[in-house]
C-alpha positions as CSV (number, residue, x, y, z in Angstrom):
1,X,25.1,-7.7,-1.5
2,X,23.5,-4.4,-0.2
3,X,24.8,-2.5,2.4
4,X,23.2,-1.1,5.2
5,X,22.0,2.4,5.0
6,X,19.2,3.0,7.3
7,X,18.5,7.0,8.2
8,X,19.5,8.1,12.0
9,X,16.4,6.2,14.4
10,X,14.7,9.7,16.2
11,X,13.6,7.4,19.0
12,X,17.4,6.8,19.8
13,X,19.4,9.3,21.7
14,X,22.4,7.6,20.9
15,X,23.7,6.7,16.9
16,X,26.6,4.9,15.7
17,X,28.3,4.8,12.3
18,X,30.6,2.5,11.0
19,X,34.7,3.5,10.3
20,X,35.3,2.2,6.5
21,X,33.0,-0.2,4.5
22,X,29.6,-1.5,6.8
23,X,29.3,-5.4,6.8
24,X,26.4,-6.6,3.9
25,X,23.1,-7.0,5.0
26,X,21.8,-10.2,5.1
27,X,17.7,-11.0,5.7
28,X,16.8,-11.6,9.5
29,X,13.9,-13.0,10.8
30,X,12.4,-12.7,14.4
31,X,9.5,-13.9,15.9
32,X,7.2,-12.0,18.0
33,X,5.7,-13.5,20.8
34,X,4.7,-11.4,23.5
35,X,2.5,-9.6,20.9
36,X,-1.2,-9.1,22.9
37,X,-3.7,-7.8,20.1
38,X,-3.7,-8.1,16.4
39,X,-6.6,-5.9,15.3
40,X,-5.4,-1.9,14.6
41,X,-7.9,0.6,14.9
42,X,-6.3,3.3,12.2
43,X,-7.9,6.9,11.3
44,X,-9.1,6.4,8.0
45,X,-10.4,10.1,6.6
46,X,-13.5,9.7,4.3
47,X,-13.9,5.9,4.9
48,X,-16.9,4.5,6.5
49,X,-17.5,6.3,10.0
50,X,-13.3,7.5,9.6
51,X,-11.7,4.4,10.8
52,X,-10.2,1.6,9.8
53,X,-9.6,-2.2,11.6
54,X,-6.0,-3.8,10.3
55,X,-4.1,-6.9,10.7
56,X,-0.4,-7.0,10.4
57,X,0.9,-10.8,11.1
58,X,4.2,-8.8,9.9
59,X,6.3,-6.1,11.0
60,X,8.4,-5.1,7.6
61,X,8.1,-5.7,4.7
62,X,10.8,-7.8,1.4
63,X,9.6,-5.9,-0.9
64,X,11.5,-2.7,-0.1
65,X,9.6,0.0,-2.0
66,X,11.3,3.4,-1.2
67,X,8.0,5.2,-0.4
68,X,6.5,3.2,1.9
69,X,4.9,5.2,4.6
70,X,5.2,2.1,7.0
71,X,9.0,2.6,7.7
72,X,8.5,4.5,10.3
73,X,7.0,1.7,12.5
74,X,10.1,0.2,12.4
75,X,11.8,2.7,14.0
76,X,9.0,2.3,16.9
77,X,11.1,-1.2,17.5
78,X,14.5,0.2,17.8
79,X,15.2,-0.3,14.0
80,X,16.3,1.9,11.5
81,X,13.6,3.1,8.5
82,X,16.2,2.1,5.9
83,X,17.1,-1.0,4.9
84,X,16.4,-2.3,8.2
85,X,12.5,-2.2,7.0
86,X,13.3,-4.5,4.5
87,X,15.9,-7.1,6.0
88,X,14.7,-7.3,9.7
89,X,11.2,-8.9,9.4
90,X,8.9,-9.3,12.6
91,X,7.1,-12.4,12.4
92,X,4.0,-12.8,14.7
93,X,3.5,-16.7,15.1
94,X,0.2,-16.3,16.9
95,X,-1.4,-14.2,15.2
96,X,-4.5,-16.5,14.3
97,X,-4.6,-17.5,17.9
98,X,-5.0,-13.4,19.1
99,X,-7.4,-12.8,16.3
100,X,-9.6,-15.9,17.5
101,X,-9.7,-14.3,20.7
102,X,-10.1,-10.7,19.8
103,X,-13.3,-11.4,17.6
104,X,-14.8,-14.1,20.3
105,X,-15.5,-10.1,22.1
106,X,-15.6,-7.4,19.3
107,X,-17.3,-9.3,16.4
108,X,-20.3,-7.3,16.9
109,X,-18.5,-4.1,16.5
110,X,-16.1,-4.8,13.2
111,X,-17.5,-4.0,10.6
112,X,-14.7,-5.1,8.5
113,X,-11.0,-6.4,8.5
114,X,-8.1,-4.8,6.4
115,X,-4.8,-6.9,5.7
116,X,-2.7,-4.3,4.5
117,X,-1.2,-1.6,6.7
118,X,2.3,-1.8,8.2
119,X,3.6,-4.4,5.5
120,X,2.4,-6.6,2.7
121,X,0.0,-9.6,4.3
122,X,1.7,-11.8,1.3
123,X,5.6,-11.0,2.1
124,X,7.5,-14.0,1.0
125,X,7.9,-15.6,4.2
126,X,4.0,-16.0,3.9
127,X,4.8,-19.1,2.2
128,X,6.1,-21.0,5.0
129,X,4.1,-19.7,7.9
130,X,0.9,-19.3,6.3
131,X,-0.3,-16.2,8.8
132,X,-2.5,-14.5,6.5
133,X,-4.2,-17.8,5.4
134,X,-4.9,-18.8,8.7
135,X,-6.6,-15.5,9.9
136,X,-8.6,-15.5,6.9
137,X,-9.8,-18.7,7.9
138,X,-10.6,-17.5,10.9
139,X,-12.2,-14.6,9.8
140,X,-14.6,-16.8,7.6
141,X,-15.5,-18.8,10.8
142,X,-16.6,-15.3,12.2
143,X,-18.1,-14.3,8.6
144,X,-16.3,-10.7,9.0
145,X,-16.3,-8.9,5.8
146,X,-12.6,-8.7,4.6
147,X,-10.2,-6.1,2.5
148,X,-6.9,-7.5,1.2
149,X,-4.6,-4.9,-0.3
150,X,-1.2,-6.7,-1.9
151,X,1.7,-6.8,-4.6
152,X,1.8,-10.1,-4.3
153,X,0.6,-13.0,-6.7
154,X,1.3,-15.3,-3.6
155,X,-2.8,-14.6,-2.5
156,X,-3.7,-16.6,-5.6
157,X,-3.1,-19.9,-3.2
158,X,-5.7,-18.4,-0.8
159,X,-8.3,-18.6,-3.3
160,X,-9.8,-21.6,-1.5
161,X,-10.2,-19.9,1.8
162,X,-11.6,-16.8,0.2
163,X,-14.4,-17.9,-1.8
164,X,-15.6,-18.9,2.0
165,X,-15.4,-15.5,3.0
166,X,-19.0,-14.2,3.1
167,X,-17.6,-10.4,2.0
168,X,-14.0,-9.8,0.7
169,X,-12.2,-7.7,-1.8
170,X,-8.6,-8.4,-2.9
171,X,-6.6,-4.7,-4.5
172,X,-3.9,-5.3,-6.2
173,X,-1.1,-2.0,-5.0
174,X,0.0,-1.5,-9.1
175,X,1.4,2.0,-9.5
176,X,3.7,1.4,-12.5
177,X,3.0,0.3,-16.0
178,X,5.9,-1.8,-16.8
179,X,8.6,-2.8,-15.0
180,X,11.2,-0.5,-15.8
181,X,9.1,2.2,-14.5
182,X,8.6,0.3,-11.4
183,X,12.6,-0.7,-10.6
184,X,13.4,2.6,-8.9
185,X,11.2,2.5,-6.3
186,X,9.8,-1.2,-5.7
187,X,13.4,-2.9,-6.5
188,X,12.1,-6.1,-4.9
189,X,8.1,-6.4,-5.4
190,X,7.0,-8.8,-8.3
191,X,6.6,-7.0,-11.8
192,X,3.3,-5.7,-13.1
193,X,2.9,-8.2,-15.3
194,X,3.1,-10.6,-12.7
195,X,0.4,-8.7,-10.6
196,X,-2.0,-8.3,-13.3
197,X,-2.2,-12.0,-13.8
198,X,-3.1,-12.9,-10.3
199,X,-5.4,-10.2,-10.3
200,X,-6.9,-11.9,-13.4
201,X,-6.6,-15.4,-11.6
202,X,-8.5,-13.9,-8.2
203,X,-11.5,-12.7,-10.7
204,X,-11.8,-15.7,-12.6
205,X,-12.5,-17.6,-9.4
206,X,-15.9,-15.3,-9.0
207,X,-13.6,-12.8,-6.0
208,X,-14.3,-9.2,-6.3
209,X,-10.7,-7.5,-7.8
210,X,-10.0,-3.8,-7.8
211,X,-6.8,-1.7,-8.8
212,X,-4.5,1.0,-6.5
213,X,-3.0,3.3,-8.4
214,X,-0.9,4.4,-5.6
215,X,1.4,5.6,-5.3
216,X,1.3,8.9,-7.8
217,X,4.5,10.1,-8.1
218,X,4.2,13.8,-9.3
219,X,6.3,14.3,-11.9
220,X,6.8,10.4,-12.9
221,X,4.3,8.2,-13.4
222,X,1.0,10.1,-14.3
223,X,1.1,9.2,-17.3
224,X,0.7,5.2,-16.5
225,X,-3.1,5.7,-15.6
226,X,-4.6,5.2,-18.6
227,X,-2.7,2.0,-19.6
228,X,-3.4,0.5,-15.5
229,X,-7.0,1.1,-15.7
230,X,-7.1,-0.7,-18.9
231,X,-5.0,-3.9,-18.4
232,X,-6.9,-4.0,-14.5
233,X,-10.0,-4.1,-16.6
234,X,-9.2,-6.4,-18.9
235,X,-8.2,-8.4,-15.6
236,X,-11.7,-8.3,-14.1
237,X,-10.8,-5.4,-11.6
238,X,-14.7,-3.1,-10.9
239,X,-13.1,-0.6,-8.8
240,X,-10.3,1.4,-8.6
241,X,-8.4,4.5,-6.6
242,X,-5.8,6.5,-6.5
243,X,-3.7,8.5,-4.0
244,X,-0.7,10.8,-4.2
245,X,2.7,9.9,-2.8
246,X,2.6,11.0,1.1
247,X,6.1,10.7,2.9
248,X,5.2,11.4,6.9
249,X,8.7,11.4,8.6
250,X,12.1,12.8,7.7
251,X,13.8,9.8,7.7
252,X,11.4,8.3,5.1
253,X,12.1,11.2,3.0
254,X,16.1,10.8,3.5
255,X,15.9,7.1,2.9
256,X,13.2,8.1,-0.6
257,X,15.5,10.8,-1.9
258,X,18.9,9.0,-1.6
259,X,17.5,6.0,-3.5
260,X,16.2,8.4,-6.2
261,X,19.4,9.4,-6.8
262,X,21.2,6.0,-6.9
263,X,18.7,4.8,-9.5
264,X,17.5,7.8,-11.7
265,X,19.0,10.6,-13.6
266,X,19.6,13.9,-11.6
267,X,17.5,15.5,-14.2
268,X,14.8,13.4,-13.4
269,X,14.9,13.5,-9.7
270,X,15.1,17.2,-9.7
271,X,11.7,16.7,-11.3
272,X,9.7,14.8,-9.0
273,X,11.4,16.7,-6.2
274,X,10.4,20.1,-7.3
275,X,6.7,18.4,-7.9
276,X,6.5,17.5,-5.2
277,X,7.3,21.0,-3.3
278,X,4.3,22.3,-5.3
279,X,2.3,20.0,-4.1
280,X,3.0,20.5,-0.9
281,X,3.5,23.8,-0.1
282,X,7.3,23.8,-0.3
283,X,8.0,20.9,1.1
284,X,7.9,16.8,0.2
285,X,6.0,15.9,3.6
286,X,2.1,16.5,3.8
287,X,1.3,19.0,7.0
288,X,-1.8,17.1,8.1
289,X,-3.4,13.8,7.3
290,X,-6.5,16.3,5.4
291,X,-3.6,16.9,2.6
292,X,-2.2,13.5,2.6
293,X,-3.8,11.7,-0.4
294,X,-4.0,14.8,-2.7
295,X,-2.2,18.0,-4.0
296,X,-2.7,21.7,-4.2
297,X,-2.0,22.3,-7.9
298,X,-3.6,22.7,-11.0
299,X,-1.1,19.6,-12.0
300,X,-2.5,17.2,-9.5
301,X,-6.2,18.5,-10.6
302,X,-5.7,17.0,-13.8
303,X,-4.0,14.1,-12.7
304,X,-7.2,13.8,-10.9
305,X,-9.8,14.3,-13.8
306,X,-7.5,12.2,-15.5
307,X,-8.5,9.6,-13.4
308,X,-11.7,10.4,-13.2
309,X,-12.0,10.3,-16.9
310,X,-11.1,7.4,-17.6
311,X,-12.6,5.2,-14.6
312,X,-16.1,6.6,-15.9
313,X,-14.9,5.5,-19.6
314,X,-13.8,1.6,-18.4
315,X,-17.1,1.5,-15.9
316,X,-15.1,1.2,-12.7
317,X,-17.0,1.8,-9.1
318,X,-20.3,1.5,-10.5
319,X,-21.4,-2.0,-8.5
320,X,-21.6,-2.7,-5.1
321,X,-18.1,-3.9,-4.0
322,X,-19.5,-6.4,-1.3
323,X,-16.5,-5.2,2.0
324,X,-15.2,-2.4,-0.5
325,X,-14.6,0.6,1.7
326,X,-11.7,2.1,-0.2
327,X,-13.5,4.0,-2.8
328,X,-17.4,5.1,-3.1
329,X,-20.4,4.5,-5.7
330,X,-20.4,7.0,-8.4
331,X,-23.7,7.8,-7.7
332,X,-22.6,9.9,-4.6
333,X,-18.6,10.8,-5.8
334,X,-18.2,14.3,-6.8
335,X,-19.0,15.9,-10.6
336,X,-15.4,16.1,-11.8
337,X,-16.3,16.6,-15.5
338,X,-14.6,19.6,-17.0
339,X,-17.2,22.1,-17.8
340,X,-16.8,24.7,-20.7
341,X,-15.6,27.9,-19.9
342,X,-17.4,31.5,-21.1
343,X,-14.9,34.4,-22.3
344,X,-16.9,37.5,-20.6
């Protein structure tokens, strides 16, 4: 059992704290109904015309990883951006039926869908109410170009429904090499291995596969890009990106840090801590959303060519990606190769 240890809600004006031991957690599950619109329209920086259009069928998210950025819409619900993220899932039984009616006006102006954003669209409970499946069903009825971004091998039993898609992509969120690397901070997700061979499964069935290598923890796991790229090849994956670790309130970065801690040596927490001050001018939360995906060192610049490097060396974002708005072509991404320098 795990007990409860969410971060103080800012939204709150009142807080409570238990006398002694807090009760275990236990998973709860609530369903949504009053919910009036499904489709998101999220600032995207450097994606097609800025924006984004996501579906969330789920508020939370099972697989607990400690630097998710969408904690903090939790607390928008009166929950806490702790453990509360992870045990208190918001389930949104009509979702197909608000999306059917939300594209019946807007089809015309959405150029694409996104199923990733506030949690995973394949969370476990995706099993038994089969949300996802049913709006990509009705997104193939509307022949809207779709972008799935998951952990989970549970989309390989949407296969069906999205080789009907006219446009889709499927990323597979795969930051850590093995799974010891990947305990600390996504306790709960499937392993890598697990990840890779649904990825593998999705291309063999002719679907367009790619690879996020994102989170970049600084400090941590920079040195698992080479060996991604490469297995996500071997996979089938043709396109791939990157971002660094952003943390956006201070209760994420409470609830990150404390689980640091309680899973890695001090030694090694001091690290990624002090990394990421570096990065960020002092501090482990980005100032705007401009320096949200990268970092201001020389450290992250070679994280960055490293990258680079070796995407150009395995042939990733070279083909058009069908939907694919999360990366660019090569043709038109900037000249990262390091030059040589002159002495006078």
């Amino acid at each position: 059992m795990r007990h409860i240890t969410n971060p103080p809600n800012p939204y709150n004006k009142l807080s409570s704290e238990f006398v002694g031991e807090p009760p275990p957690t236990k998973l709860e599950v609530f369903e949504e109904t009053a919910t009036k619109k499904l489709i998101t329209k999220a600032f995207a920086s450097g994606w097609e015309g800025g924006w984004r259009y996501t579906v969330n069928c789920y508020r939370g998210c099972v697989h607990g990883c400690t630097y998710c950025f969408a904690r903090q819409y939790h607390e928008y619900l009166g929950y806490g951006a702790g453990t509360d993220f992870e045990t208190k899932i918001v389930v949104k039984p009509n979702a197909p039926q608000l999306l059917r009616a939300e594209l019946k006006k807007c089809r015309d102006k959405m150029p694409h869908l996104d199923f990733s954003f506030a949690t995973d669209p394949y969370i476990a409970l995706e099993a038994e109410y089969k949300l996802t499946r049913q709006c990509l069903e009705v997104c193939s009825e509307f022949r809207v170009p779709v972008s799935i971004v998951t952990k989970s091998p549970l989309v390989t039993r949407d296969i069906d429904v999205l080789q009907r898609l006219e446009k889709v992509s499927v990323f597979f969120s795969i930051p850590f090499l093995t799974k010891e690397r990947s305990n600390p901070f996504e306790p709960y997700t499937p392993v890598p291995d697990a990840r890779f061979r649904a990825m593998k499964t999705v291309a063999d069935a002719g679907i367009k596969v790619g690879i996020g290598v994102a989170p970049i923890i600084p400090g941590y796991n920079e040195s698992d890009i080479p060996g991604l790229l490469e297995r996500a090849k071997e996979c089938g994956a043709e396109r791939a990106f990157m971002s660094m670790l952003h943390i956006d309130t201070p209760s994420i970065e409470e609830y990150f840090v404390a689980k640091m801690r309680e899973r890695l040596p001090e030694t090694r927490v001091a690290k990624i801590i002090n990394s990421m001050k570096r990065e960020r001018g002092g501090t482990l939360r980005h100032r705007s959303y401009k320096e949200r995906m990268t970092g201001k060192t020389e450290q992250w610049d070679v994280t960055q060519r490293l990258f680079d490097f070796h995407v150009r060396r395995l042939g990733f974002n070279i083909k058009e990606f069908g939907s694919d708005h999360l990366t660019v072509e090569e043709s038109t991404a900037p000249e990262t190769q390091p030059q040589q320098l002159t002495l006078f």
